[in-house]
N, C-alpha and C positions, 0 to 999 in steps of 0.2 A: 480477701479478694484474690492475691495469689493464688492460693490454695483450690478456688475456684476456677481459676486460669488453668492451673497446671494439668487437673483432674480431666477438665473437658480435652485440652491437646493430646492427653491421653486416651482418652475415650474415643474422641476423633480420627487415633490410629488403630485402632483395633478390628477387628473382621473385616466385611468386605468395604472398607473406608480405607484398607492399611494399603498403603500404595507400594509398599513391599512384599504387597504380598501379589500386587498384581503385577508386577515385576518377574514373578515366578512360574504366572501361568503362562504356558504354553498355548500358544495358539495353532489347532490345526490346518494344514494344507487345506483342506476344504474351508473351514474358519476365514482362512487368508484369499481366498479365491471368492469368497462369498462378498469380503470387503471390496478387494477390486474392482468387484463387477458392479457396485452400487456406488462407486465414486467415479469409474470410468466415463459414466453416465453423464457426468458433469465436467469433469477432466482427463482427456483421454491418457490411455499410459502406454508406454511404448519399452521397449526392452531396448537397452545397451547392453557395448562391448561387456563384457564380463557376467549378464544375466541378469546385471540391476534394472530394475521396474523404476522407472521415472514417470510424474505425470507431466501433461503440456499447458503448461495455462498462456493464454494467447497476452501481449502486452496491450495495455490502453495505444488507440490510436496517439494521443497527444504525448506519448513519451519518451519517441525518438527526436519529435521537437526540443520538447525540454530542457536535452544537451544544451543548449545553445543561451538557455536562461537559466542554467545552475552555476554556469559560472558566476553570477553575483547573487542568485538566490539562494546559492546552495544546490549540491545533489540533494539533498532533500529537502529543500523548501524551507531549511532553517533561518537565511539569509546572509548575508556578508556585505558587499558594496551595498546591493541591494535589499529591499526590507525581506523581511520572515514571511513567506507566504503559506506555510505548511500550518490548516487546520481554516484558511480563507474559506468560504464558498464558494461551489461554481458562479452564482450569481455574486458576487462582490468579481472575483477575477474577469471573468464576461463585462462587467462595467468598468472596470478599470483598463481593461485592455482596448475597448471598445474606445474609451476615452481619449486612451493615447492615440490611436489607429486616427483619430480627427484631431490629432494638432492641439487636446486640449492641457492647460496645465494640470497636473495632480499635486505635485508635489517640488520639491526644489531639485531632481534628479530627472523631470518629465522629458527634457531633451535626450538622454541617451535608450528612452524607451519610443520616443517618435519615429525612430528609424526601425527597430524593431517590431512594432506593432503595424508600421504600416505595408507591409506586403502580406499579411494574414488575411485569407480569406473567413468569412463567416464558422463556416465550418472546423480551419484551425483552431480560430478563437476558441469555439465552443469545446473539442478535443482538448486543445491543451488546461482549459479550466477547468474539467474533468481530470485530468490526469493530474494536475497540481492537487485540488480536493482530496486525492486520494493519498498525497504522501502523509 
């Protein structure tokens, strides 16, 4: 079974699979202009100081909220005071937010989220459990 292991990982790096060897191609100025132009499309790219090509990808609406619920959820949603919301649904976080925004119990921590959920308009709601969804 080894042997059968070994033979394919080797096999696997061989010709155009060898990822060293594509490490070696050079890619032409046209090559690299050709990529740009068909990723720009989707994310624009813009040149800085120095000639570096960066692209712009715009942030979710809900993630300059978020600041303000990573303090106990985590920057990423892993949790801490607060529970792990990172890999929730929009639809669970939409009903859980929704819940607290009306005063309802969820959990044994529901009073430090009643003040926070309740000045959220519909539409925060829905941005920021979108933007949770995505951590």
């Amino acid at each position: 079974m080894k042997y059968i292991l070994a033979v394919t990982l080797l096999l696997a790096g061989c010709g155009a699979n060898d990822p060293g060897l594509a490490k070696t191609l050079k890619q032409t100025k046209d090559q690299k202009a050709e990529i740009e132009e068909r990723i720009s499309y989707f994310h624009p790219v813009v040149n800085v100081e120095g000639g570096e090509r960066i692209l712009i990808v715009d942030p979710l609406p809900g993630e300059a909220m978020y600041a303000a619920c990573g303090a106990c959820h985590g920057s990423q949603g892993g949790g801490g005071v607060g529970p792990a919301l990172a890999g929730q649904s929009v639809e669970y976080i939409v009903g859980r937010l929704n819940q607290y925004k009306a005063g309802e119990k969820v959990g044994s921590q529901s009073n430090l989220m009643w003040g926070q959920a309740a000045g959220l308009s519909d539409q925060n709601i829905q941005d920021l459990a979108e933007y949770t969804a995505s951590l």
